[in-house]
C-alpha positions in Angstrom: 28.4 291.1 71.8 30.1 287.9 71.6 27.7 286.3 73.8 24.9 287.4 71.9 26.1 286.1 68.7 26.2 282.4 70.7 22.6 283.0 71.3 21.5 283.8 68.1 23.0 280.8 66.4 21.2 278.2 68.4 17.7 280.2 67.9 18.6 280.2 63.5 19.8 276.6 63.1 16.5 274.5 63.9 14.9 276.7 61.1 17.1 275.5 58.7 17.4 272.2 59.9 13.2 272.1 59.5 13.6 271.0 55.6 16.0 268.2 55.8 13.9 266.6 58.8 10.9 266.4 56.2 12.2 265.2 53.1 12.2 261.3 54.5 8.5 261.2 55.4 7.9 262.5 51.9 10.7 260.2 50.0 10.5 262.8 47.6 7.5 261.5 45.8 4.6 264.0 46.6 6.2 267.6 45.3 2.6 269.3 45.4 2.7 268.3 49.4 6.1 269.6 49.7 5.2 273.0 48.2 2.1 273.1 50.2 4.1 272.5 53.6 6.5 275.4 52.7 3.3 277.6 52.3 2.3 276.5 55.6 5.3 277.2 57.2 4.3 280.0 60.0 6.0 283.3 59.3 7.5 285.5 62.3 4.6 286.2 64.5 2.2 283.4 63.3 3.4 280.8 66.3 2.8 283.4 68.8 -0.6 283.6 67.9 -1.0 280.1 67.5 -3.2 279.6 64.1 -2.1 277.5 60.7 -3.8 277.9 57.4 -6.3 274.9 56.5 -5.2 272.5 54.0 -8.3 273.1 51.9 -7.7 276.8 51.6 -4.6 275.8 48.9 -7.2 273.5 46.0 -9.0 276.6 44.6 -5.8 277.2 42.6 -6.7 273.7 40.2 -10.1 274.5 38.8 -8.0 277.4 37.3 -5.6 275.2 35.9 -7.5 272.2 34.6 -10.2 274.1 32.0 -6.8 275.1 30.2 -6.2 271.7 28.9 -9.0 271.6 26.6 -8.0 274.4 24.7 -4.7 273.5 24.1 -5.6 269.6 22.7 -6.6 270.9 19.3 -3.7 273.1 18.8 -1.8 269.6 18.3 -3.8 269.0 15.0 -3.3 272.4 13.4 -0.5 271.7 11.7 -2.2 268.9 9.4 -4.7 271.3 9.0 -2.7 273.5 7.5 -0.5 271.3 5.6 -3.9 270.1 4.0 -5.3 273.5 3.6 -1.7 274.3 1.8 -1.9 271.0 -0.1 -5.3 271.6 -1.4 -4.2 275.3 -2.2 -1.1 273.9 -4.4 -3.0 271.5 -5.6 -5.5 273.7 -7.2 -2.9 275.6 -8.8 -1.0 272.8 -10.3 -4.7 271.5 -11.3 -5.4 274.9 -13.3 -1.6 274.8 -14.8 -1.8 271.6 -16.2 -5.3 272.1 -17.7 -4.1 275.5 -19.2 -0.4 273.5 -20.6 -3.7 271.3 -21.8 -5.6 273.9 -23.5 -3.3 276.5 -24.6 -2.8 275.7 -28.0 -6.4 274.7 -28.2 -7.9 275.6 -31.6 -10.2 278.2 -31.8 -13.8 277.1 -31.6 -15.5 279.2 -33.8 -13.1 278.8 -36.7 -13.2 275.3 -36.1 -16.5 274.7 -36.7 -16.8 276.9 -39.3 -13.7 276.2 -41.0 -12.5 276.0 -44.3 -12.6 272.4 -45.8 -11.5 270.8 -49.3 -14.5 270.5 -51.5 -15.5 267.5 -52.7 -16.8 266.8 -56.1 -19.3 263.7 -57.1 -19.6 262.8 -60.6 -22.7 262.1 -61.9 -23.7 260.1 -65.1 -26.3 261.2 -67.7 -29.5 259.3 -65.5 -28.0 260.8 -62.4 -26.0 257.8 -61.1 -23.0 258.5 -59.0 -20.0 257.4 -61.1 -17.0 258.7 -59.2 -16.8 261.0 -56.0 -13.4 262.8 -55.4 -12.1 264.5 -52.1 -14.3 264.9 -48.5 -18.0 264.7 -49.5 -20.1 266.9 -47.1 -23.5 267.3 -47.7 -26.1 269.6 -46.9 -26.8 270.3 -43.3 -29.9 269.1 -41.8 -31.4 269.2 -38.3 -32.2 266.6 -36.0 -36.0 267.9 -36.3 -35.8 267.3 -40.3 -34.2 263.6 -40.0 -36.9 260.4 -39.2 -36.8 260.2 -35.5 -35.6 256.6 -35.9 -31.9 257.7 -37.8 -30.7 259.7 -34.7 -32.1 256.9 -32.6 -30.5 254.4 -34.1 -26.8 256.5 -33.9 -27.1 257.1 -29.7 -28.6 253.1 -29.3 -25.4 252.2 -30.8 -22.6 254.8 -29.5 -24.2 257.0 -26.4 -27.5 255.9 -25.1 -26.9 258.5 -22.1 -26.1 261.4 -24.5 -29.4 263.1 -23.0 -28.0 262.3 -19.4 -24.4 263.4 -18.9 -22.5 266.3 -18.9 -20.5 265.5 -21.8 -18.4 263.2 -20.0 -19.8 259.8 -18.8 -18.3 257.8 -16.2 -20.8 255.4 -16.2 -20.4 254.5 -19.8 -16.6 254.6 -19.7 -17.0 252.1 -16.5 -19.4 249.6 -18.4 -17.0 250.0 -21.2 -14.1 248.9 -19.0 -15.6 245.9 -17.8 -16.9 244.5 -21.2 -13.4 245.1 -22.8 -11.7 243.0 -19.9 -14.6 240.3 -20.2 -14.0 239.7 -23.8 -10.0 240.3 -23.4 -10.1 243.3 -26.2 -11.6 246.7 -27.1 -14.7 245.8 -28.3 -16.6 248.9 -26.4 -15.5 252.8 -26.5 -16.1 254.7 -23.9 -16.0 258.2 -25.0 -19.2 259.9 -25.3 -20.5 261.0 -28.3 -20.0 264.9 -27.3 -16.1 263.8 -27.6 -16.3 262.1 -30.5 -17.7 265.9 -31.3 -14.7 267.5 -30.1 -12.4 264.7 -31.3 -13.8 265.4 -35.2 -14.2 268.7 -35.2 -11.3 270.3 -33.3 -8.7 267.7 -33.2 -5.8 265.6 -34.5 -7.0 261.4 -34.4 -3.3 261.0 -32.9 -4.2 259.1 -29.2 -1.8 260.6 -26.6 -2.7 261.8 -23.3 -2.6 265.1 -23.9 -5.3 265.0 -26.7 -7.5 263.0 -24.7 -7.5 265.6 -22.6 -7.7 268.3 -24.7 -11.0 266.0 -26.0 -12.4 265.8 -22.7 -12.3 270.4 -21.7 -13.8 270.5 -25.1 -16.6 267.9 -24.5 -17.5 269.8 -21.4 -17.4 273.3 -23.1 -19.6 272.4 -25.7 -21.7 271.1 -23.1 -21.9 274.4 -22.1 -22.3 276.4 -24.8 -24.7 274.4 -27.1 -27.7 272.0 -26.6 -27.8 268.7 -27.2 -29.8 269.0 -30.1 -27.4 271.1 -31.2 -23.8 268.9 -30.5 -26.2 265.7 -32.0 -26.9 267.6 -35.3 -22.9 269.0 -35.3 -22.2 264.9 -35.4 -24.4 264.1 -37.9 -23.7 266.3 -40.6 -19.5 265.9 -39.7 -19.4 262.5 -38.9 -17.2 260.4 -41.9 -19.2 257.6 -42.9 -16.9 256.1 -45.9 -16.2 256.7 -49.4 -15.4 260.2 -48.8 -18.5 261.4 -47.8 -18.8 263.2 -44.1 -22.2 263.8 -43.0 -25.5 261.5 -43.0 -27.0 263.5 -46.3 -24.1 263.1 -48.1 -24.0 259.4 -47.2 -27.5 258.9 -47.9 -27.3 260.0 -51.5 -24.0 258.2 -51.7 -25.5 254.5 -50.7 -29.1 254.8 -51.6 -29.5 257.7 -53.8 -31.6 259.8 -51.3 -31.6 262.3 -49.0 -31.0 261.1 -45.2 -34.3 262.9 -44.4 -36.1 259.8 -46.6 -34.3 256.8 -45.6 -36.0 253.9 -44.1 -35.6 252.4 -40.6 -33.3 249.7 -42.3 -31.1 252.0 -43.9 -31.1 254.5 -41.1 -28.8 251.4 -39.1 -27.1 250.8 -41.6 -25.5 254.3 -41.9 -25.5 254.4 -38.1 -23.4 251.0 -38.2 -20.8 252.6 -39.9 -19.9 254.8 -37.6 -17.4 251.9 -35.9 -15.6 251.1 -39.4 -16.6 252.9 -42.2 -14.4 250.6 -45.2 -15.0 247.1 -43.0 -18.9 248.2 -43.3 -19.0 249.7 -46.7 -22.6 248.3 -48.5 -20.8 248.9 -51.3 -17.3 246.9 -51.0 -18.8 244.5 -48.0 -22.4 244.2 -48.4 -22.6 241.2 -45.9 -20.5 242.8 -43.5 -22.7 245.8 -43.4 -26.0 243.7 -43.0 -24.6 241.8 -40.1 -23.7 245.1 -38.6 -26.8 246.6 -39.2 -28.8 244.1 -38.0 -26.5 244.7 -34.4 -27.8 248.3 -34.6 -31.4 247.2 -35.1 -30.7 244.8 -31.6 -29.2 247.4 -30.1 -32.4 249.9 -30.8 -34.6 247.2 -29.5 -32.8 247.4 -26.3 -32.8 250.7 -26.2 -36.6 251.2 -26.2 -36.8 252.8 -29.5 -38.4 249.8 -31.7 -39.5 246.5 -30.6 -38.6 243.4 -32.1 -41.2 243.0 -34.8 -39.8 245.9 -36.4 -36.7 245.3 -36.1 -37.5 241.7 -38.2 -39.6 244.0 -40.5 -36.9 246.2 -41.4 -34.3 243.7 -41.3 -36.4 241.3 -44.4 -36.4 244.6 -46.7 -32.9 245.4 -46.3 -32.3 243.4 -49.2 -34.1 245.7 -51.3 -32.1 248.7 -49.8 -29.0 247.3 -50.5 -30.3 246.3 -54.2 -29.7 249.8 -54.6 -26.1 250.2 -53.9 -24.0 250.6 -56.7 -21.8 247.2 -56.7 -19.4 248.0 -59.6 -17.6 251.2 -60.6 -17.9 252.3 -64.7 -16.3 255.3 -66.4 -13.5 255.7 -63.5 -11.2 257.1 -66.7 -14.1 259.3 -67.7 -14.9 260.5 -64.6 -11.2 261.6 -63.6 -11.5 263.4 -67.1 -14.4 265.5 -66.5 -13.2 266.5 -63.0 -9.7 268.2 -64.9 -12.3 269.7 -67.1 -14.5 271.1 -64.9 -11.7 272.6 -63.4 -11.4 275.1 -66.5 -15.1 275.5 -66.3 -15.6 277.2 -62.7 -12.3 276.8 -60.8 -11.7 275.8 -57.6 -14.9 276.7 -55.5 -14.9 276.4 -51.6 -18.3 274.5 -52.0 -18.8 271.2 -53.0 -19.9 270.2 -56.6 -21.8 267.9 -58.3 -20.4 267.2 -62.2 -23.6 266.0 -64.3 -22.2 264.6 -67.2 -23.4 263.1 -70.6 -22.0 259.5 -70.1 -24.7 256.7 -70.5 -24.1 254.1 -67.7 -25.3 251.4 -70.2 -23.2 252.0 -73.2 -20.6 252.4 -70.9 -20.9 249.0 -69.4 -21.4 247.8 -73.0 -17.5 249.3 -73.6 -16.5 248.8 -71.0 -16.9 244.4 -70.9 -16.0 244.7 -75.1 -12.7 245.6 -74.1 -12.2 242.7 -71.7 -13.8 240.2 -73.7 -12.0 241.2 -76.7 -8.2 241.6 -75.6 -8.7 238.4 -72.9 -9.8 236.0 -76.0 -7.9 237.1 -78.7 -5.4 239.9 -77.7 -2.6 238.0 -75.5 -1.7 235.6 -77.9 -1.6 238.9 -80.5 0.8 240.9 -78.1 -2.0 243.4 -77.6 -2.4 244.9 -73.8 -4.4 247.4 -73.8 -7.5 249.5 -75.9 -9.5 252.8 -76.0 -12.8 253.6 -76.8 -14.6 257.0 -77.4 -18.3 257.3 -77.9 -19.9 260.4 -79.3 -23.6 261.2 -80.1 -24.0 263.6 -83.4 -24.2 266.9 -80.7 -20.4 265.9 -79.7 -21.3 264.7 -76.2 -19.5 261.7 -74.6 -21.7 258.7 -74.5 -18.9 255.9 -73.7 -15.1 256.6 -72.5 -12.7 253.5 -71.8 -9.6 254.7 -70.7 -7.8 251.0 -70.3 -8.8 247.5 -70.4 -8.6 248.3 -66.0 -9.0 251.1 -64.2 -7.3 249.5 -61.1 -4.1 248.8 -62.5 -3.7 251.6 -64.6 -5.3 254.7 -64.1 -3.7 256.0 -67.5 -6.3 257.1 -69.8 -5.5 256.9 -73.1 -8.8 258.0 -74.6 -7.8 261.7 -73.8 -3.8 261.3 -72.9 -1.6 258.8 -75.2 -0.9 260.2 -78.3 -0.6 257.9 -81.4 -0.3 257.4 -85.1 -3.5 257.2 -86.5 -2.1 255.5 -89.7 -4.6 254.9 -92.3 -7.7 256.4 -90.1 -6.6 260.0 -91.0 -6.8 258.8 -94.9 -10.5 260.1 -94.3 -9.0 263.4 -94.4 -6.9 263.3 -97.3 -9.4 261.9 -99.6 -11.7 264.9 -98.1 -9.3 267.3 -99.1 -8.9 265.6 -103.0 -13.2 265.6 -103.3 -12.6 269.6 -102.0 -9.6 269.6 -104.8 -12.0 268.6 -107.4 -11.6 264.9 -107.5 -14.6 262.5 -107.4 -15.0 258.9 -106.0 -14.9 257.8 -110.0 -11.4 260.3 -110.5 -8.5 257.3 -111.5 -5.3 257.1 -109.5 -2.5 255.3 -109.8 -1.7 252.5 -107.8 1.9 252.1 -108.6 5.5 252.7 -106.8 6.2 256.3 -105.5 9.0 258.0 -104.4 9.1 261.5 -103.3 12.3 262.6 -102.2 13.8 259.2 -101.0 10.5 258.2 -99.2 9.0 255.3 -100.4 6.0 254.5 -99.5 4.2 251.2 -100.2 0.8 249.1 -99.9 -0.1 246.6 -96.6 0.2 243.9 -98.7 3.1 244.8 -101.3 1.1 244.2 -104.2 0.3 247.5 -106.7 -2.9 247.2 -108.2 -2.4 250.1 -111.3 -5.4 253.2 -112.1 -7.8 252.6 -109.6 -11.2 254.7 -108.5 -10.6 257.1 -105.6 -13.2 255.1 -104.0 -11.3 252.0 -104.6 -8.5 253.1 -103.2 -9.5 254.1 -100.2 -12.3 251.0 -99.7 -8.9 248.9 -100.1 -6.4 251.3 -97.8 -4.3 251.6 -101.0 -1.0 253.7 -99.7 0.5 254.6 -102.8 -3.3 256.1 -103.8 -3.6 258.5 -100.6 -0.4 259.5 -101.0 -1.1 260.9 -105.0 -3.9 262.3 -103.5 -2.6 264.3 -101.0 0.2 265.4 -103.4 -3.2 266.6 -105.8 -5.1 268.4 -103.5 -1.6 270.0 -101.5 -0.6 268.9 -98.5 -1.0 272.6 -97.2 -4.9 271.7 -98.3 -5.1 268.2 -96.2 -3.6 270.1 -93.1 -6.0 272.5 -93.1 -8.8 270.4 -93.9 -7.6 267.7 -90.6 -7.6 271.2 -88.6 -11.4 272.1 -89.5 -12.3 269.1 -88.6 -11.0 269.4 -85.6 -7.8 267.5 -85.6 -5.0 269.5 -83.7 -1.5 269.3 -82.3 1.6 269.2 -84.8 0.9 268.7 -88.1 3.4 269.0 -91.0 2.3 269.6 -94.5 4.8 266.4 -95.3 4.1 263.6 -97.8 4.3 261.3 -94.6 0.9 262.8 -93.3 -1.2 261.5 -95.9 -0.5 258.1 -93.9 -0.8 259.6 -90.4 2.6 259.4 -89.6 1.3 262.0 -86.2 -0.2 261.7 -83.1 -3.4 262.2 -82.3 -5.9 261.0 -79.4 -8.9 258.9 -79.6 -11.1 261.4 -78.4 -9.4 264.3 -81.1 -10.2 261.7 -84.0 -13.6 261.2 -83.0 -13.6 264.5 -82.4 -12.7 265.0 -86.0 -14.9 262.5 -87.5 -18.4 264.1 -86.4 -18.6 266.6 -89.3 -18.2 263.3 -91.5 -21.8 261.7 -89.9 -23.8 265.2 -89.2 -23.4 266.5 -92.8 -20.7 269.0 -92.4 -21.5 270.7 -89.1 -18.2 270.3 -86.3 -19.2 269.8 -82.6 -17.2 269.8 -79.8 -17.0 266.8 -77.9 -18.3 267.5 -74.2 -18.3 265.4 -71.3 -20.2 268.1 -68.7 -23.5 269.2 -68.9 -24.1 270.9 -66.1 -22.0 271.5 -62.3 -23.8 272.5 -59.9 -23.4 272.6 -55.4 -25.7 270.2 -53.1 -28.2 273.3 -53.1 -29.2 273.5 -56.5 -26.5 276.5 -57.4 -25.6 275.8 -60.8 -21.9 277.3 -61.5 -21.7 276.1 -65.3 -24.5 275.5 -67.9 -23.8 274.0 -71.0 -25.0 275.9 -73.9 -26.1 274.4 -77.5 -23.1 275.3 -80.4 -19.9 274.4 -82.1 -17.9 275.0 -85.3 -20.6 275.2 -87.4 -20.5 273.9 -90.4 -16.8 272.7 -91.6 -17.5 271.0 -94.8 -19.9 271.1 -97.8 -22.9 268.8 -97.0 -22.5 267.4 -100.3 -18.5 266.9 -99.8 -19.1 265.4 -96.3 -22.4 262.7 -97.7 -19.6 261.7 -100.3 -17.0 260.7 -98.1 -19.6 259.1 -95.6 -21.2 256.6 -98.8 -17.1 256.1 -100.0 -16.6 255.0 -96.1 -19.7 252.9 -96.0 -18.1 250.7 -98.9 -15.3 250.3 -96.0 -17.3 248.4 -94.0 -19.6 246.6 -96.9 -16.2 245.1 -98.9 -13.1 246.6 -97.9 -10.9 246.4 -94.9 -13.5 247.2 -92.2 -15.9 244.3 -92.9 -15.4 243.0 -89.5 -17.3 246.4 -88.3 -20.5 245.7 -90.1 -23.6 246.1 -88.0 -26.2 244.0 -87.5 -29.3 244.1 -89.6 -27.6 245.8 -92.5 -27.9 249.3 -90.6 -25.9 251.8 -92.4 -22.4 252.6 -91.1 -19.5 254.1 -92.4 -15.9 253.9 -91.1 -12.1 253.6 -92.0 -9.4 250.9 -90.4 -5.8 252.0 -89.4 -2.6 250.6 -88.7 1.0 252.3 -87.8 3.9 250.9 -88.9 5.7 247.7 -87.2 1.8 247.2 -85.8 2.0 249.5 -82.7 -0.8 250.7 -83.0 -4.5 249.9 -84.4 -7.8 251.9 -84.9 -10.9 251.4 -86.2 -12.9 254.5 -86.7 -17.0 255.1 -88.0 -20.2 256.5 -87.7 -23.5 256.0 -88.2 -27.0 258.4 -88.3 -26.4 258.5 -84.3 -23.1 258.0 -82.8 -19.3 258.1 -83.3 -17.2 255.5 -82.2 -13.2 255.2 -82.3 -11.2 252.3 -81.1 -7.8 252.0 -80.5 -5.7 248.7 -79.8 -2.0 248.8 -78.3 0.6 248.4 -76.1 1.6 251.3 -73.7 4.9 251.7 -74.5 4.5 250.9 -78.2 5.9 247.6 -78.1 4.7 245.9 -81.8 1.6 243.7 -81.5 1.6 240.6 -83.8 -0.2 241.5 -87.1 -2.6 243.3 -85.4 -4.5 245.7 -87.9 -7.5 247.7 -87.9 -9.8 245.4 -89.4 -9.6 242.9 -86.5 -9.7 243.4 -83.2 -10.4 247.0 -83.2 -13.1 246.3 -85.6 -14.4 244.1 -83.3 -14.7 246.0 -80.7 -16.4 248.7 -82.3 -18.9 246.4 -83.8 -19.9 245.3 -80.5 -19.8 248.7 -78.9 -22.2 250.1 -81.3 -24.1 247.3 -81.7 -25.2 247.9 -78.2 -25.5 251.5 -78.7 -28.3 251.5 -81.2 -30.3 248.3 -79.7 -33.9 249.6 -79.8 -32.9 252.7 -82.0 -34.8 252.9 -85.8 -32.2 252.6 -88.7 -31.5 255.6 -90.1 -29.3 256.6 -93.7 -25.9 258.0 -93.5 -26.4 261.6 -95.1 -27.0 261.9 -98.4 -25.5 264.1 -100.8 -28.2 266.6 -102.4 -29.4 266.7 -105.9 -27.4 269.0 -108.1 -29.7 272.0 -108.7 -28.3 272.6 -111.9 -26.2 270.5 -114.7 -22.4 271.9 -114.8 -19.3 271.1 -116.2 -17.0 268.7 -113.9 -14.1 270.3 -112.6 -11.1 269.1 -113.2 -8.5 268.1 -110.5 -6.1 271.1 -111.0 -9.6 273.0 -111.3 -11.3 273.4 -108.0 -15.4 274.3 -107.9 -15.7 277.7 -107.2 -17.6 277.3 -104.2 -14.9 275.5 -102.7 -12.8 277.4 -100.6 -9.4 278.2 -101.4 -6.1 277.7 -99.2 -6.3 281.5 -97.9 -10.1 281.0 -97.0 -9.3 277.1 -95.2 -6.8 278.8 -93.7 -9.1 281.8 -92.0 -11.6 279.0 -90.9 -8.9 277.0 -89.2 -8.0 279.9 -87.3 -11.1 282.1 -86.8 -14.3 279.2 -88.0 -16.6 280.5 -90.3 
């Protein structure tokens, strides 16, 4: 056993001895041959037979191998695909969060566009011109189909030519913008589309942040989507502001030209379409060669367009001077006007639609007042220590012909026509001798123009002289104080305060010897008020400013309707006190009033105490006037009285007033039907009512 174990081991060890012998011819550089000699290495039984596998018998293994490759190349750019797949994925979601943080808190369309507004309210004069508009103006909605083709033309030539080509949005535009901005170094050129300036107007704040520009940019393309362009272009036209409070092309129209927008010509059509950019810097009104040179840029712009050529655009540029002769260049009755808008307010409330306020003022008697009060108080009033003035015109049916508020209504919009209270001074005398001729008395009745002194008071004459027994009618051509003051204490004071009260005088009066003077206040417009009866025989009327309101579509909300008092006075009473005022004007303290061509006119001068206040009051046939000259906080003016400069004024105001009207008599007192005795002072006719009866008429008219 031993020896066969020697005889194994020699047989075993060239076996493993076989590797190690092979590894130098291979240098270990070829391990594909080395793997290929250990499967050729004969197995137990293979030498004795004598065969060896072929080399090639070992290659069909690699086409197996090789085809694989392909297939696992792309799997090294799967993940960028899927980090762009995931990218794009997150990206669309943060896309859709940001444009619903964007449009949460978008308003609601619908309400939007039809939602609630502030009405406006335009104040028209007696011929229909515009005197003052107040709030947003919008007027009525018209179509594209109902406007000249040339108006809507003229808007996109000047802010969206490609409104008919883009989706709302325009990159095009917003790139040509760009450029021309950086060419001329500023924004001259917007590049939002007309569909946002839609969204911008209608849903909104103006505020420019980026979130509302993008807010203005979802809403462009939704209306896109839900209306046609016929439809967005006729939204901007009748919302668009276009200056002086008016929104809308109609309302503008009417506003500049007097028209409707569905008649204006090609040369106003660009002008309203060249205020889009800058409504006040383009005004016709404020700027009239501002707005020509713009327009004339929208007329250019047209041409290059492709909607007019050049000769029309010379055609329509040579009769814009005749469009813009009819813009209104200077505001009258701005007092009035903010008057009548408080008292239409009583009249129909506040309605949601807009109004139109036709009112009774006549623009020419108003300009006529209006340059009276400068010319008067520049010439003659600074050196008097007078500021300011007042001046109401009536006609005999009480309406409001002429209303200055203030010598300007820039710098004071004050109107002390209808709001300052003052002493009417010897202009309420009127009443006082009234109530003495309804007491009995008669312009030839004697009074004594002597000292008086009721209980302490002492009142005395302007001038300090005392004349003795005078006529009635003397004393009151000559504004005798100690005369009105006998006469009120005659007739009753009880008697003169119902008589102011008929007449339509109100506010606080005391039955107080003072009152025969007019120590009280009282407004220009009440004493005018209160001296109609005195120039219509009698019969009271209320003095009206409104004739008729009225929306942009014809609904009429408030008619005027004839009426008034009725008749306060006896005719006879009332053409006695107007021939006793008439001597006023011919030789007493009102001379300065007289009116040209000897046509008859009746009046009465008054002046407060210290000179704080002066009036001139009168009538003829056709009008009432009342003047009033002062200071605003009832500083003293230097000797101004009632016979100067508010004569003056008056005597130029209705000197204007009746140019071209026939002359007519003051009313004239009837011819007694039958001879009677004369009453006597303390014995009042008996068709004259008594304190009871003025009394009931004061408080419930006849």
């Amino acid at each position: 056993m031993t020896s066969n174990s020697g005889r194994s081991g020699p047989k075993k060890s060239p076996r493993r001895k076989s590797s190690p012998a092979k590894r130098p011819a291979n240098s270990g550089k070829n391990p594909p041959a080395k793997a290929a000699a250990k499967k050729s290495t004969p197995k137990k039984g293979a030498a004795k037979t004598g065969s060896r596998p072929s080399p090639p018998a070992a290659r069909p293994s690699r086409p197996t191998t090789r085809p694989s490759r392909p297939t696992t190349r792309p799997r090294r750019w799967w993940p960028l695909v899927r980090l762009l797949l995931t990218v794009a994925i997150w990206g669309l979601i943060a896309l859709a969060a940001v444009v619903a943080w964007f449009a949460y808190d978008l308003p609601d369309i619908d309400d939007a566009i039809q939602a609630a507004r502030r009405p406006g309210i335009t104040v028209a004069a007696a011929d229909g011109r515009q005197l003052a508009s107040f709030g947003p103006i919008h007027g009525a909605a018209v179509q594209v189909s109902e406007l000249p083709a040339y108006l809507p033309r003229a808007v996109l030539a000047i802010e969206d030519r490609r409104f008919y080509h883009h989706p709302g949005l325009d990159p095009i535009g917003l790139a040509r913008a760009m450029v021309a901005n950086l060419k001329a170094g500023r924004i001259v050129q917007g590049g939002s589309t007309l569909t946002q300036q839609v969204a911008k107007n209608l849903f909104l704040s103006p505020e420019q942040t980026l979130r509302r520009k993008a807010q203005e940019a979802l809403l462009a393309l939704w209306l896109e989507q839900r209306f046609t362009k016929d439809q967005i272009l006729t939204l901007y036209l009748n919302r668009v502001y276009l200056g002086t409070g008016t929104y809308g092309v109609e309302a503008a129209a009417r506003r500049y030209f007097g028209v409707s927008a569905r008649r204006v010509s090609l040369y106003q059509a660009a002008l309203l379409a060249g205020l889009l950019k800058a409504p006040s810097r383009y005004n016709p009104v404020a700027q009239p060669e501002l707005a020509k040179a713009r327009t004339e840029v929208v007329l250019k712009a047209m041409v290059a367009a492709g909607y007019i050529d050049d000769a029309t655009a010379s055609q329509a540029m040579r009769a814009g001077a005749q469009a813009l002769d009819r813009v209104p260049r200077a505001r009258l009755g701005r007092h009035f006007a903010d008057w009548a808008v408080q008292e239409a307010e009583g009249f129909v409330g506040h309605p949601d639609a807009d109004l139109i306020v036709e009112t009774t003022l006549d623009p020419g008697l108003q300009a006529a007042a209006e340059t009276a009060v400068r010319q008067v108080l520049d010439a003659k009033a600074r050196q008097r220590g007078a500021t300011q003035a007042a001046v109401v015109v009536l006609d005999t049916s009480g309406a409001i012909r002429a209303m200055v508020g203030g010598r300007t209504y820039g710098t004071s919009q004050f109107n002390r026509a209808t709001q300052a209270r003052r002493q009417p001074g010897s202009a309420f005398k009127p009443f006082v001798y009234l109530a003495g001729l309804e007491a009995g008395l008669t312009p030839d009745s004697l009074i004594d123009d002597a000292p008086i002194n009721l209980g302490g008071w002492k009142p005395t004459n302007f001038d300090g002289r005392y004349r003795g027994p005078v006529t009635l009618s003397d004393g009151l051509t000559n504004s005798l104080n100690t005369v009105a003051v006998r006469v009120g204490q005659q007739a009753g004071l009880k008697r003169v305060v119902a008589v102011a009260r008929r007449m339509g005088i109100g506010g606080d009066l005391a039955p107080v010897p003072a009152i025969t003077l007019g120590a009280f206040e009282v407004t220009p417009l009440d004493l005018a008020g209160a001296y109609l009866p005195l120039a219509t025989g009698g019969r009271a009327g209320w003095p009206h400013g409104i004739d008729r309101i009225l929306d942009p579509s014809g609904h009429v909300f408030y008619q005027r309707q004839p009426g008034g008092a009725g008749r306060v006075i006896e005719p006879r009473l009332a053409a006695t006190m107007s021939a006793m005022m008439a001597r006023v004007i011919e030789q007493g303290t009102g001379r300065r009033a007289a009116l040209p061509g000897g046509r008859p006119a009746a009046g009465k001068t008054g002046t407060s105490s210290d000179f704080r206040d002066a009036w001139f009051a009168g009538f003829t046939a056709d009008y009432v006037a009342v003047v009033w000259v002062g200071n605003d906080a009832g500083k003293p003016m230097d000797k101004v009285t009632g016979g100067s400069l508010p004569a003056t004024i008056w005597q130029q105001v209705m000197s204007e007033a009746h140019r071209g009207l026939p002359s007519r008599p003051l009313p004239q007192p009837p011819r007694p039907a039958a001879t009677a005795d004369t009453p006597t002072p303390d014995q009042p006719e008996s068709d004259d009512p008594t304190l009871l009866e003025s009394l009931w008429k004061d408080i419930f008219g006849d």
